[in-house]
N, C-alpha and C positions, 0 to 999 in steps of 0.2 A: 235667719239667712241660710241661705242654702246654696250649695253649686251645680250650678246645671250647665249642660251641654249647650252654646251658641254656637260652634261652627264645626263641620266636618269635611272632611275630603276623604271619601271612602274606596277603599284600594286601591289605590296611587302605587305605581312601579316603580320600586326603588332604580335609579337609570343610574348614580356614581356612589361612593362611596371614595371620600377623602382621610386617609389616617392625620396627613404633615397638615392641622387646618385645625383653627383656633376651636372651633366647636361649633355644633346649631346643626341644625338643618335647612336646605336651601332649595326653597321651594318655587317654580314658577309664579310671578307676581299676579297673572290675569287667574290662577289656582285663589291665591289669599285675597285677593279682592271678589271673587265671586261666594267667599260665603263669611268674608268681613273680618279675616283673621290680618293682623298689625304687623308689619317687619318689628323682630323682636318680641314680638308674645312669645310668652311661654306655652306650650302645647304639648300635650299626651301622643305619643308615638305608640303604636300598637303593630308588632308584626305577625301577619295573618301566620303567613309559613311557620316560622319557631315558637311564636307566642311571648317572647320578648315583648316586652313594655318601659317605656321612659319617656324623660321628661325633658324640654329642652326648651330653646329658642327660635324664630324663626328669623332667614336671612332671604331677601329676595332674588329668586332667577330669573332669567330671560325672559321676557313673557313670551309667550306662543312658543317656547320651546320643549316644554310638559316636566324639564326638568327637577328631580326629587333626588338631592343628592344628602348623604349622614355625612354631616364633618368630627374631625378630632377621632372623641372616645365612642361617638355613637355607631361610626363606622364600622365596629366591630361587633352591632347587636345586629344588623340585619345583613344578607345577602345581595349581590345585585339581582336584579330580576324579581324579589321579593315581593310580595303585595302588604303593605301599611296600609295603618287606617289614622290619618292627622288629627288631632281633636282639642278647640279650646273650649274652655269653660268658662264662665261667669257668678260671681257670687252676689247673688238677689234674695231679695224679701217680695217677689212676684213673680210667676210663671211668666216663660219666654219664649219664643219660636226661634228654633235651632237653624238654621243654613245647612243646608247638604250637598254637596257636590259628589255623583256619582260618576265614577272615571272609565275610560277604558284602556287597554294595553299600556297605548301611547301617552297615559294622562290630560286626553281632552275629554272633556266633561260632555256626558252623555245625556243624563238625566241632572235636574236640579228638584230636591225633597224641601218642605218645611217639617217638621217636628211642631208639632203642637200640642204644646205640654201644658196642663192648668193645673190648678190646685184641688181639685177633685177626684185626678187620676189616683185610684187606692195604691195605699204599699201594701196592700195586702190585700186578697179577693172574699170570696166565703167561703168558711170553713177554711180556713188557712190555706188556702189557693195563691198562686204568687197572683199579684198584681199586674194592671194589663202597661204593656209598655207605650212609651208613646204612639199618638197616629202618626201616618207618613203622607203624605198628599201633594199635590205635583205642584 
């Protein structure tokens, strides 16, 4: 078994940040339903700007509002204005094709990627060369 990448939302503008607020993060719902991530997954936070990383929950936003707001303690790893990168994963005993949602400013989704990941893609290339990463294809 292994854990791989099923969903991303790739730099999403952090728009709030809430200290007084149980925790999670609160993402536009028409965001999680376009590359299949669950109110309440857990997801990988990545901030482009600082390089912070965590791990959290997800809570649904307004749809069509683009809102990407850190509640609680997460509040405190990124800036507003910041650009994240959302990410869930999956633990499988068979290659999967990722969801990508590529964003702009606003967090409406620009571009939609698949990831298509098999079990052939080397961890390792020749002669100790890194391996190639996944394909991206529209």
């Amino acid at each position: 078994m292994r854990w791989m990448i099923r969903s991303k939302i790739h730099r999403a503008t952090v728009t709030d940040a809430r200290l007084d607020y149980e925790g999670s993060i609160t993402v536009d719902e028409d965001l999680l339903d376009r590359v299949g991530i669950w109110v309440g997954e857990k997801v990988l936070v990545a901030d482009v700007n600082n390089g912070n990383r965590f791990e959290t929950y997800t809570l649904p936003g307004e749809r069509g509002s683009g809102i990407i707001a850190l509640n609680g303690a997460a509040a405190h790893m990124c800036e507003l204005g910041d650009k994240v990168i959302i990410m869930a994963f999956e633990l499988t005993d068979v290659p999967i094709h990722a969801k990508v949602a590529l964003v702009d400013d606003q967090n409406r989704v620009v571009r939609d990627l698949v990831y298509r990941c098999s079990s052939s893609t080397p961890t390792e290339g020749p002669e100790g060369t890194p391996g190639r990463p996944p394909t991206a294809s529209s």
